[in-house]
C-alpha positions in Angstrom: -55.0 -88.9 96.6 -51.9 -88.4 93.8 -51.7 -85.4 92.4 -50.8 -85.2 88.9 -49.3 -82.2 86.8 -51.0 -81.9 83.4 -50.7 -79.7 79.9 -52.9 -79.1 77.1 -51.7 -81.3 73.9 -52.7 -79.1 71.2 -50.7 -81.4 68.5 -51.6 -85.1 68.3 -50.5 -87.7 66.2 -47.6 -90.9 66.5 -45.0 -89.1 65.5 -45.5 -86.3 68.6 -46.2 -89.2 70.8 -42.8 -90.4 70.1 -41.3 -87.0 70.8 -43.3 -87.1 74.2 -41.6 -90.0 75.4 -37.9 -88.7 74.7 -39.0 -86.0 76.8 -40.5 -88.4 80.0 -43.9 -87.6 78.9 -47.2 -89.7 78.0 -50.5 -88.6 76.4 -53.6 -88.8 77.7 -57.0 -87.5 78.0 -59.8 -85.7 80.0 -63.6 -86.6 79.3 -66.5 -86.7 81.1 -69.5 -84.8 82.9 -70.6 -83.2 79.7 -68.1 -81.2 79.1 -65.2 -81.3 76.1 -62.2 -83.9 76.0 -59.3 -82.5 76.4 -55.9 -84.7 75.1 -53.0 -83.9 77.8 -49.7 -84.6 78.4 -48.5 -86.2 81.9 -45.6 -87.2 83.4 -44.9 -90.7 82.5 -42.8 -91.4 85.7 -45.7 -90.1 87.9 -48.5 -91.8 86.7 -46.8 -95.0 86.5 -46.1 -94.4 90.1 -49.9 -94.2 91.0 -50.9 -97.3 89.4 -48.0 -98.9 91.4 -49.7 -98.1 94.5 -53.2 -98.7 92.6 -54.3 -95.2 93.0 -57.7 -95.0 90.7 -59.2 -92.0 91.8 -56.3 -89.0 91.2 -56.3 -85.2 91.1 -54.9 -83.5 88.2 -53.9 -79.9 88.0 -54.4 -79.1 84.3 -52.7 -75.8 83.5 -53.4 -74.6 86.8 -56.7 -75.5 87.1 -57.5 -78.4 89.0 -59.9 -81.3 88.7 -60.7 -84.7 90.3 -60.4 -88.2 88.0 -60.8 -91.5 87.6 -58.5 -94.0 85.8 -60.6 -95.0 83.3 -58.4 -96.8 80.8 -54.5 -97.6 80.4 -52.9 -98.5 77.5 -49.5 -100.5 77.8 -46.6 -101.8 75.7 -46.9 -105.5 74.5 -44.8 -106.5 77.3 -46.8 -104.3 80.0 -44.3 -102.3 81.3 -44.5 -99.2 79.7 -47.7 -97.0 79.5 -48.9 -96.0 76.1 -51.8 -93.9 77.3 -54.2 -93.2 79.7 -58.0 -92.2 79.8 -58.8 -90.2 83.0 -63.0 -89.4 83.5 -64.2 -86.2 85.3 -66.3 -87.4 88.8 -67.1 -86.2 91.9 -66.6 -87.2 95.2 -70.1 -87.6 95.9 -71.1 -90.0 92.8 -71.2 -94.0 91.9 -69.0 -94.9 89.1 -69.0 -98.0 87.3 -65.5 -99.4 87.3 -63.7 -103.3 86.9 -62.0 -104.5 89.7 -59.5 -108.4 89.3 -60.7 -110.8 91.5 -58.2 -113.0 93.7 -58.5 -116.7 94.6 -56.8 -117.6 97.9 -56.2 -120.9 99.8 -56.2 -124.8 98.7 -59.2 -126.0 97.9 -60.7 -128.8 99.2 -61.0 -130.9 96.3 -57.2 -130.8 95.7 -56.8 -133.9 98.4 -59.0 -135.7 95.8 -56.9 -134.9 93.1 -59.0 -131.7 92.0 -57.4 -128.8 89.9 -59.1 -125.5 90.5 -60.0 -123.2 86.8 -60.5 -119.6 87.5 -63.3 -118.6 85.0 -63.4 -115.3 85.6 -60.4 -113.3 86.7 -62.4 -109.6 86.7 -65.6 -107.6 87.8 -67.7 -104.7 86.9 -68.9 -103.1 89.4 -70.7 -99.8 90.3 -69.8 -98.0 93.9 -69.0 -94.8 95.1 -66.1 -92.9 93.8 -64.8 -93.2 97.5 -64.5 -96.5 97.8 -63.7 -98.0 95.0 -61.6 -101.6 95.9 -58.6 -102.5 95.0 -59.0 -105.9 94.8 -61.8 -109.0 95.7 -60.2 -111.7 97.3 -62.2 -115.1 97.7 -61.4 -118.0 99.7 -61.7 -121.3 98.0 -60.9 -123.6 101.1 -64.2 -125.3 101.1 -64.5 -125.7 97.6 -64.4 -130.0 96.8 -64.3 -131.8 93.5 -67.5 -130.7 91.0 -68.2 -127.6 93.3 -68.5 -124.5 91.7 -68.2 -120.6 93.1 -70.3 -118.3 91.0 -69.9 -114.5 91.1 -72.8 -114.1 93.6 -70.2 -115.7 96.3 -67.7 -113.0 95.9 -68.1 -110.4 99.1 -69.1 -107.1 98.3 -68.7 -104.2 100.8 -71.3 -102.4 101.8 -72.6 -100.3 98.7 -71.1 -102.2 96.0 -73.4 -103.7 93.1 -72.2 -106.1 91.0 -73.0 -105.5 87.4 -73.4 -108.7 85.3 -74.6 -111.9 85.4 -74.6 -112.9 89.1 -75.0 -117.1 88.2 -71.6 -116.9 85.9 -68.8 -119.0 87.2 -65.9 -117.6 89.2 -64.0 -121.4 89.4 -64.6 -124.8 89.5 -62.5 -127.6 91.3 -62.6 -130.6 89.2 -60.5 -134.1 88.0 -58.1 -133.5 84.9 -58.8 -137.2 82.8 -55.8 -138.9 82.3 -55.6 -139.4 78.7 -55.6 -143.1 77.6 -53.2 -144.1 75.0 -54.9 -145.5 71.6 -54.4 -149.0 71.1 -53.0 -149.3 67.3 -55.4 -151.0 65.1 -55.1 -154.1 64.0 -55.3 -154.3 60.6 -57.2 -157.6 59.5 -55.6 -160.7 57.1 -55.7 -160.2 54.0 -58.5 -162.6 52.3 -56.4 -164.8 49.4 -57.8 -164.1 46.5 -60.7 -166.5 44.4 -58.3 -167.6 41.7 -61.3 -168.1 38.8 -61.1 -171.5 37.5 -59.3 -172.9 40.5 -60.8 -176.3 41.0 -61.2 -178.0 44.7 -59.1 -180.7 46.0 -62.2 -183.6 45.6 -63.2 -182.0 41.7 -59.2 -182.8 40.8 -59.1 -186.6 42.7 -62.6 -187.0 40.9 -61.3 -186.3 37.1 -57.9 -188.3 37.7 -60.0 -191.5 39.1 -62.0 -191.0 35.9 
């Protein structure tokens, strides 16, 4: 478990934030079990190094004191690189959490010989489990998967003592044909009717009055 050096961040607002990052600093908060939030400083270089190595439960020594947290919520730049801010919630060791964990696709499917394309519907979870074990990562094989099959989120594999949370019948992926698009035939516009000319007489009324 990282532990992460905290400070009490009496003064908020954007233009202290700013003057936290010249300094190699982010803000952040501590919440949870019933107790006040308290905004904090932290060191942007080390809590960027736990979520590299997808650390989710850290401790944090808060003005000497020290407590156990859970990444709750990470803010980032537009291009994801940086980190804005970070929520951290109080737990214990000993209780479930409820937390939201990306789920991988791995393998070929099956359909693909058949000219199938697979669509990820769903590229996350929420899940509840213990504080302990909380995964980094589902990974489900779609090997098996052939054209107009369809893995919902009841086929992903839960360790033991995971619950899903959610709707267990939504789709994870599908494996199915892209339609080649077929080209629109121009329209043929029809020939123009010649217009009635009014008083126009036929060919046998003009022979008639001339033999007359």
């Amino acid at each position: 478990m990282a532990l992460l050096r905290a400070s009490s961040r009496p003064e908020l607002g954007s233009r202290k934030v700013r003057h936290l990052r010249d300094k190699g600093l982010i803000p952040g908060i501590i919440y949870g079990h019933r107790r006040d939030a308290v905004p904090v400083t932290l060191s942007e270089h080390d809590v960027e190094l736990a979520l590299q190595h997808g650390e989710r439960v850290l401790e944090v020594d808060l003005d000497g004191q020290k407590e156990t947290v859970l990444v709750k919520d990470v803010q980032w730049d537009t291009f994801g690189q940086m980190v804005h801010h970070v929520d951290l919630c109080r737990v214990r060791m000993d209780e479930r959490v409820e937390v939201t964990v990306p789920v991988v696709l791995r393998g070929t499917p099956a359909g693909a010989a058949d000219g199938g394309v697979l669509h990820q519907a769903v590229t996350d979870v929420t899940i509840e489990c213990p504080v302990v074990a909380i995964p980094e990562e589902f990974r489900v094989s779609v090997t098996k998967v052939a054209v107009g099959q369809t893995l919902c989120l009841r086929d992903i594999p839960l360790p033991d003592g995971v619950r899903l949370l959610g709707d267990a019948d939504a789709v994870l992926c599908t494996c199915s044909v892209v339609a080649e698009e077929v080209p629109v035939e121009e329209a043929v516009e029809p020939e123009a009717a010649e217009p009635e000319v009014i008083g126009r007489k036929e060919e046998g009324e003009e022979k008639a009055e001339e033999g007359s």
